[in-house]
C-alpha positions in Angstrom: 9.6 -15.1 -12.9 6.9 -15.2 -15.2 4.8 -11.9 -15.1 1.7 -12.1 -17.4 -0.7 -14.1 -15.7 -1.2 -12.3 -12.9 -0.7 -8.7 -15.0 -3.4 -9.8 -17.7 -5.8 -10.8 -14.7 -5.4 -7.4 -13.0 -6.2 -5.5 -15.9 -9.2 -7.8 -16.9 -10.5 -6.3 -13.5 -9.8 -2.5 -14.3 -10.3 -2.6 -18.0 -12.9 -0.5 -17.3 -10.9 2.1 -16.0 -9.0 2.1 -18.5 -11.2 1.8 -21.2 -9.9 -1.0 -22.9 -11.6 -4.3 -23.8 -10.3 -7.6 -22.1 -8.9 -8.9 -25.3 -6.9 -5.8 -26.4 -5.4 -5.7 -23.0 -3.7 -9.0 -23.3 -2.5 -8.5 -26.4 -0.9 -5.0 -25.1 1.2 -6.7 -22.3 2.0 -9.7 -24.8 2.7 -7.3 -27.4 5.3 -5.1 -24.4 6.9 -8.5 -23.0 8.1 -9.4 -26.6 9.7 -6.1 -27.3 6.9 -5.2 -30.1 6.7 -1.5 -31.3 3.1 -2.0 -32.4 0.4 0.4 -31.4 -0.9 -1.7 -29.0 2.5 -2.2 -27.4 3.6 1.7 -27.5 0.7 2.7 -25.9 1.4 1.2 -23.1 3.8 2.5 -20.0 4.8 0.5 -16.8 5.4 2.1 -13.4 6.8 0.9 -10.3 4.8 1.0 -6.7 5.6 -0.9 -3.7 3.5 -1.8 -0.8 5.2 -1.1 2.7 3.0 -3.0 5.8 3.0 -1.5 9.3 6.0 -3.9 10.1 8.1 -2.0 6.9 7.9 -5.1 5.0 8.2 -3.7 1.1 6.8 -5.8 -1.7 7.3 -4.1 -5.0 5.9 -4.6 -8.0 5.3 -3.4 -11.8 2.3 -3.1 -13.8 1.1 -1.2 -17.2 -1.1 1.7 -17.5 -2.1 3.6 -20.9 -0.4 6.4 -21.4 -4.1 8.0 -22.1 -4.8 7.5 -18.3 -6.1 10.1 -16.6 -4.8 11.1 -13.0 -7.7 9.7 -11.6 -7.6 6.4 -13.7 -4.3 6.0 -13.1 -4.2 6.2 -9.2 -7.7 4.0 -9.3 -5.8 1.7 -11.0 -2.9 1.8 -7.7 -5.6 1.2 -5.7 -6.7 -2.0 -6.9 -3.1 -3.1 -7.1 -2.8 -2.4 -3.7 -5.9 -3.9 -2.7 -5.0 -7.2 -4.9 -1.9 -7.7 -3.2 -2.4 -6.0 0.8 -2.5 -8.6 3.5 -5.8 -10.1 3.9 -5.9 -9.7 7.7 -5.3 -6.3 7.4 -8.7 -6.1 5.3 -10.1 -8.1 7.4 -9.4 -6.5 11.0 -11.1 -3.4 12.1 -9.0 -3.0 14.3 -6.5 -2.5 12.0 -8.7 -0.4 9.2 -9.9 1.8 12.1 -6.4 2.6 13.8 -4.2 2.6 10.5 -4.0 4.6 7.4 -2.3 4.6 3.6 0.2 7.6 3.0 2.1 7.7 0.3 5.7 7.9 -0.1 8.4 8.5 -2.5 11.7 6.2 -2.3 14.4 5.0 -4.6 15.1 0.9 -4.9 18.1 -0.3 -2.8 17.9 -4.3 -3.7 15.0 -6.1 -4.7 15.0 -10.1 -4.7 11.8 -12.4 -6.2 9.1 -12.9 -3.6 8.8 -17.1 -3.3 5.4 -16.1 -1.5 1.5 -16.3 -2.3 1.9 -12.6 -3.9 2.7 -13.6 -7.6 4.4 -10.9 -9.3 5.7 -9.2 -6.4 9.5 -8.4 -5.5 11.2 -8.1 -1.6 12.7 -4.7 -1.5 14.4 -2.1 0.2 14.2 1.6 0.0 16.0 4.3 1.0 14.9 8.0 0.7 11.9 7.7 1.5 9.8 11.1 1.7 6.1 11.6 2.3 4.2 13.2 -0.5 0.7 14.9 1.3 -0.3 15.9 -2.4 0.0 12.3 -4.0 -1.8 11.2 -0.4 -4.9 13.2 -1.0 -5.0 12.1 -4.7 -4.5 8.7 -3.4 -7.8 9.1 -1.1 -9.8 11.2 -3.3 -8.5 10.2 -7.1 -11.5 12.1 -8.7 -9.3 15.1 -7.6 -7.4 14.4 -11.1 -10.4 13.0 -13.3 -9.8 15.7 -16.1 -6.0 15.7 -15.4 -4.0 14.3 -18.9 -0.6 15.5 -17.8 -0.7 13.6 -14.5 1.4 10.3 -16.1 3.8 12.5 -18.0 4.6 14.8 -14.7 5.1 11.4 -13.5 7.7 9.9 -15.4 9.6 8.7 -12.4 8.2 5.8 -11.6 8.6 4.6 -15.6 10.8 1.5 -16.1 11.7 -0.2 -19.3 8.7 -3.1 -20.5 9.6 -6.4 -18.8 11.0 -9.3 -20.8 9.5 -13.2 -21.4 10.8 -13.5 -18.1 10.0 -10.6 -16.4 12.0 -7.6 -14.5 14.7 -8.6 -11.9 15.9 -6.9 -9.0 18.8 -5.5 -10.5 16.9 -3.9 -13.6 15.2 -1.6 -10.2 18.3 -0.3 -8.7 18.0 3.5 -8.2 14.2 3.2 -9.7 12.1 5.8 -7.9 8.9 4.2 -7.0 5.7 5.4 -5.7 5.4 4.0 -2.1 1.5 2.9 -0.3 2.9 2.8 3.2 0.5 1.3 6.2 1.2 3.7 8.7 -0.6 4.1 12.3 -3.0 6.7 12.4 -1.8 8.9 15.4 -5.1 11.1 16.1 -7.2 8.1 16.3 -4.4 6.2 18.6 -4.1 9.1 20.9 -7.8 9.0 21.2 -8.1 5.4 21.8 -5.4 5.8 24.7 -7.0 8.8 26.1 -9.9 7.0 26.4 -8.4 3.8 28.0 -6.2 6.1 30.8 -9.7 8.1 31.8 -11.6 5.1 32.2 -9.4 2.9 33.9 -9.8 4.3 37.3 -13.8 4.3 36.9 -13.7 0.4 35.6 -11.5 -0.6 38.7 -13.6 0.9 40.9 -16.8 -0.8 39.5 -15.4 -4.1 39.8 -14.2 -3.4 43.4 -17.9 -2.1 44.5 -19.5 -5.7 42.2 -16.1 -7.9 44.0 -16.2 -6.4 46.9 -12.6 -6.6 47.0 -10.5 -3.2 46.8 -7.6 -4.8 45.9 -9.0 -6.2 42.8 -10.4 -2.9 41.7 -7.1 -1.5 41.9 -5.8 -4.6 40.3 -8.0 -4.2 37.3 -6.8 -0.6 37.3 -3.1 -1.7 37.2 -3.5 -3.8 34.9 -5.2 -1.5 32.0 -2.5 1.4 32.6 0.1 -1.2 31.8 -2.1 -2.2 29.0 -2.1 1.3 28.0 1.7 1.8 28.4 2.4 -1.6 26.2 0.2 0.1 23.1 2.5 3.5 23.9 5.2 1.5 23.4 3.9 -0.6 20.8 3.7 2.5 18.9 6.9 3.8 19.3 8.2 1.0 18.0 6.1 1.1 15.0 7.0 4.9 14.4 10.9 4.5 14.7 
C-alpha cells in the first residue's frame, strides 16, 4: 500500500501550519520512506490516530509531523486529518453535526488490515482499551490552548511509530501501538433535550390535528405515533452507547 501520495497532498494543505514549504515537505516523507538519516528526514516523527464513526467503525492511519510542532500545530494538523478522511454525510448532515460530537480517546491496536475503500491511506482496525482523555478533548476543540507548548509532541511519544517503508506500514507493524482515538460520539445533553422536547409537545400536536381533523382518534393517533417515535430514538441511543 503505497502511502505518499496521499501523505504529500495532506501536508501541501497544512504546510502552513507547519511552516514548511511544499517542496521540502516532499522531500521529508521521500527522504523518511527510504530510510534516509538526512536532516530533512530526522526531523520528521509519524504518529498514529484513528477515526472511530458513531457505528465504531475504526479507520487508522499514520501521518508525519515536525518534531518542531507545537501543541497547537500538532493537533490542527489532527484536525485536518480527520476532516480529510470523516464521512462526508456526516459533514454534510446537521442533523448529525448538531446531535454528535468528537471526544477523544486513547486505545491500543488489536489487528489492523488495509482499507480496499475510497479512504487511501487508511487501515481497518480494532482497539481495545480504549479510555477517554477530557484534557486531549479540550485541546482537540480549542488547540490554541497549546500554541506556546514545545514539549507537547515529546510528552506524547506514544503515539510514535517507526517511518513507513516504499510500501508503507502494515497491520502487523501496529500491534500493541497506542493511538490517539477522534471518536464520533452522540452528544447526550443535546439528545435529552431534543427528546424532552418531542414527549412535551406530542400531546399539544395531537390535539391540534384532532381540533383541524375533527377526528379525536386521529389526534390521539398522531400522539401515539410521535411517543413511539420518541421511544425508537431512546432506543436508538442505547444502542449507540453500548
Amino acid at each position: 500500500m503505497d502511502m505518499f501520495n496521499p501523505l504529500t497532498k495532506h501536508l501541501d494543505q497544512t504546510r502552513d501550519k507547519m511552516n514548511m514549504p511544499s517542496e521540502e515537505s516532499k522531500k521529508t516523507i521521500k527522504a523518511s520512506h527510504t530510510g534516509d538519516s538526512s536532516p530533512e528526514a530526522t526531523n520528521i516523527i509519524w504518529w498514529t490516530v484513528a477515526i472511530q464513526t458513531l457505528t465504531k467503525k475504526t479507520h487508522l492511519m499514520i501521518f508525519p509531523l515536525t518534531k518542531a510542532s507545537t501543541g497547537e500545530q500538532a493537533l490542527e494538523s489532527v484536525r485536518h486529518q480527520c476532516q480529510a478522511v470523516s464521512s462526508s454525510a456526516c459533514r454534510e448532515n446537521w442533523l448529525c453535526k448538531l446531535f454528535t460530537k468528537n471526544v477523544i480517546a486513547i486505545a491500543k491496536v488489536q489487528w489492523a488490515v488495509a482499507d480496499t475503500s475510497s479512504l487511501g491511506f487508511c487501515l481497518k482496525a480494532s482497539l481495545v482499551d480504549s479510555e477517554k482523555d477530557i484534557l486531549l478533548t479540550e485541546a482537540f476543540h480549542s488547540p490554541s490552548l497549546l500554541a506556546k507548548d514545545l514539549l507537547f509532541l515529546g510528552q506524547n511519544k506514544r503515539f510514535e511509530v517507526a517511518p513507513p517503508g516504499s510500501q508503507g506500514i502494515t497491520g502487523p507493524d501496529l500491534h500493541n501501538q497506542k493511538v490517539l482515538v477522534v471518536q464520533r460520539v452522540l452528544d447526550k445533553e443535546r439528545f435529552t433535550w431534543l427528546l424532552m422536547f418531542i414527549l412535551a409537545t406530542s400531546p399539544a400536536f395531537g390535539l391540534l390535528i384532532g381540533k383541524i381533523s375533527r377526528r379525536a382518534e386521529v389526534g390521539v393517533a398522531v400522539s401515539a405515533g410521535i411517543f413511539a417515535f420518541a421511544s425508537f430514538l431512546q432506543g436508538l441511543a442505547a444502542w449507540l452507547y453500548e
